[in-house]
C-alpha positions, 0 to 999 in steps of 0.5 A, a space after each residue: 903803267 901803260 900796260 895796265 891802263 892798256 888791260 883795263 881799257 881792254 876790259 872795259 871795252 869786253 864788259 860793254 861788247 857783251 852787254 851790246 851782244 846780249 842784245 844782237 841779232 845775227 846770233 841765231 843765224 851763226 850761233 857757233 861762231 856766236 859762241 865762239 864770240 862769247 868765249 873770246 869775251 870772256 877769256 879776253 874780260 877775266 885776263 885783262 880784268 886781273 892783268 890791269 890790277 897785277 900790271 900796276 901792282 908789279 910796277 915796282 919791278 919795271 916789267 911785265 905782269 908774269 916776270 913781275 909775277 915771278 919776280 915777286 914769287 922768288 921774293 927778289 927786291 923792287 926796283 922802287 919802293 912798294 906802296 900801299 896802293 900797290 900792295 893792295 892792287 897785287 892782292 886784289 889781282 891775285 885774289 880775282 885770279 884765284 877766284 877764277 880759278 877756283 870757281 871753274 875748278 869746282 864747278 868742274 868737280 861739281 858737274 863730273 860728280 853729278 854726273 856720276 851720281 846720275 849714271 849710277 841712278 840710271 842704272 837702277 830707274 832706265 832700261 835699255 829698249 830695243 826700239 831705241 838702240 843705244 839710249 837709255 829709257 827712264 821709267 817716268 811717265 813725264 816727258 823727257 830727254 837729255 844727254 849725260 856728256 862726258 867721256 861715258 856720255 848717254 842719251 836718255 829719254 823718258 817713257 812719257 817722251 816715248 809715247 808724246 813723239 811720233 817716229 821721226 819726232 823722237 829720231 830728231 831729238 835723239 839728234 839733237 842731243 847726239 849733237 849735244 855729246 858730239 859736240 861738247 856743249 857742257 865744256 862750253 857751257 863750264 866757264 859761263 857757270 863758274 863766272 855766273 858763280 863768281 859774279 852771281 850779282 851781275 846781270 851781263 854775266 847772267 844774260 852771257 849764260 842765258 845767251 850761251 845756253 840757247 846759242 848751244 840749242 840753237 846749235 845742235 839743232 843746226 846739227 840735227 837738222 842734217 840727219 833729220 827734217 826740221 819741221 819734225 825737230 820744230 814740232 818735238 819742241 813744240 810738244 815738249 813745250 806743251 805737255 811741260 817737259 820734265 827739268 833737266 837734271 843737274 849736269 846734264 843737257 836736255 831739252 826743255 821749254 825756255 825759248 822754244 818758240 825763238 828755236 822753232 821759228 828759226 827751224 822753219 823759217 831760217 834767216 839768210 846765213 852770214 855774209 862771209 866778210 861779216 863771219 871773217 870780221 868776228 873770227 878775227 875779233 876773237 882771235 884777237 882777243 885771245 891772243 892780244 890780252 896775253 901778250 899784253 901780259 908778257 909785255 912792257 908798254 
């Protein structure tokens, strides 16, 4: 019984530290190790959530979620008579489990097939242009330019975007969705969608995957920014914001006009980088996290 009022203390407290950090301030100077933050939230909420209700559904046996767990699977007798309250605390934590679970899988299945479906519809609308070796061009006059991630990623830009950027413009974009690939973006950006699947009702799943998709921009322009100037990325965005960049399509990462002006500010006047106690603090809050709510499930409290 203390495991699972443990569990969902856990889970309150990972559903309230996301709503205070949809609103924190320091994100934008850290976005990796914010990111990393929001991850642990997560991983943290969905285990304690489903661990709280199966803890006191396998009560009965007198142990552990996953030796209850196992011991229900291989249908052995509880140490104490089942209750309804019980049994239906057991099918509630299972069904939130298999949820999760199935809700990133197909999200997952649903993205490797858009992607596919886009590459093959590359093949026949963009070219290769020696220009911008490496990067396919699209035959559109509108302006854009995106990344299709995963193992046979591809960086593409539009004519339109051609034309709208200087030079050293388009060098820091083709950058910044370099960093976009290099970095696997679209498996951080994976949980946060199937969750918002999940849970489409609620508004801190939404602000988590508002926050989570600027954070990953923020972030590949902390990458870009090595191999090109700032201000050249600053004003890219600021054209593209402008000239009303075409949507990035489904699956893919690209640039677009959402919060353009917070990702221009902090290329141009960046604010002073996190003190390292304070970066120390929040590495070990998510090493916690992740680490604690599963021990919480092998153990009997």
């Amino acid at each position: 019984m203390i495991t699972a009022v443990v569990l969902a203390a856990l889970a309150t407290a990972c559903a309230l530290g996301s709503w205070r950090f949809t609103t924190a301030e320091w994100t934008s100077r850290a976005p990796r190790l914010a990111i990393i933050v929001w991850q642990s939230l997560g991983v943290a909420w969905g285990l304690a959530t489903t661990g709280a209700m199966l803890a006191y559904a396998v009560q009965p046996y007198g142990v552990s979620v996953l030796p209850g767990l196992v011991a229900f699977a291989q249908g052995k007798p509880p140490v104490q008579a089942w209750d309804p309250l019980h049994v239906l605390a057991l099918i509630a934590g299972l069904t939130s489990l298999a949820v999760l679970v199935v809700v990133l899988l197909t999200a997952g299945v649903q993205a490797l097939r858009a992607r596919r479906r886009h590459r093959m519809l590359l093949a026949l609308i963009s070219h290769d242009d020696p220009g911008v070796p490496g990067v396919r061009v699209l035959a559109h006059p509108g302006a854009a330019a995106y990344c299709v991630p995963g193992l046979r990623s591809q960086v593409v830009v539009s004519e339109g975007a051609l034309k709208l950027l200087s030079e050293d413009e388009l060098a820091a974009v083709l950058a910044h969705e370099a960093a976009h690939v290099r970095e696997r973006h679209d498996l951080v950006l994976l949980p946060f969608a199937a969750l918002r699947r999940a849970l489409p009702w609620s508004k801190v799943v939404a602000d988590a995957q508002a926050q989570v998709e600027l954070l990953i921009e923020m972030a590949a322009d902390d990458r870009a920014r090595r191999y090109c100037s700032p201000r050249r990325l600053a004003t890219a965005l600021l054209r593209f914001g402008t000239a009303g960049a075409m949507p990035t399509p489904h699956g893919m990462l690209g640039v677009h006009a959402h919060n353009v002006m917070a990702r221009v500010d902090r290329l141009i006047k960046p604010g002073p980088e996190l003190a390292t106690s304070v970066r120390s603090g929040y590495i070990a809050l998510s090493v916690t996290l992740v680490t604690a709510t599963p021990f919480l499930w092998v153990i009997q409290l």
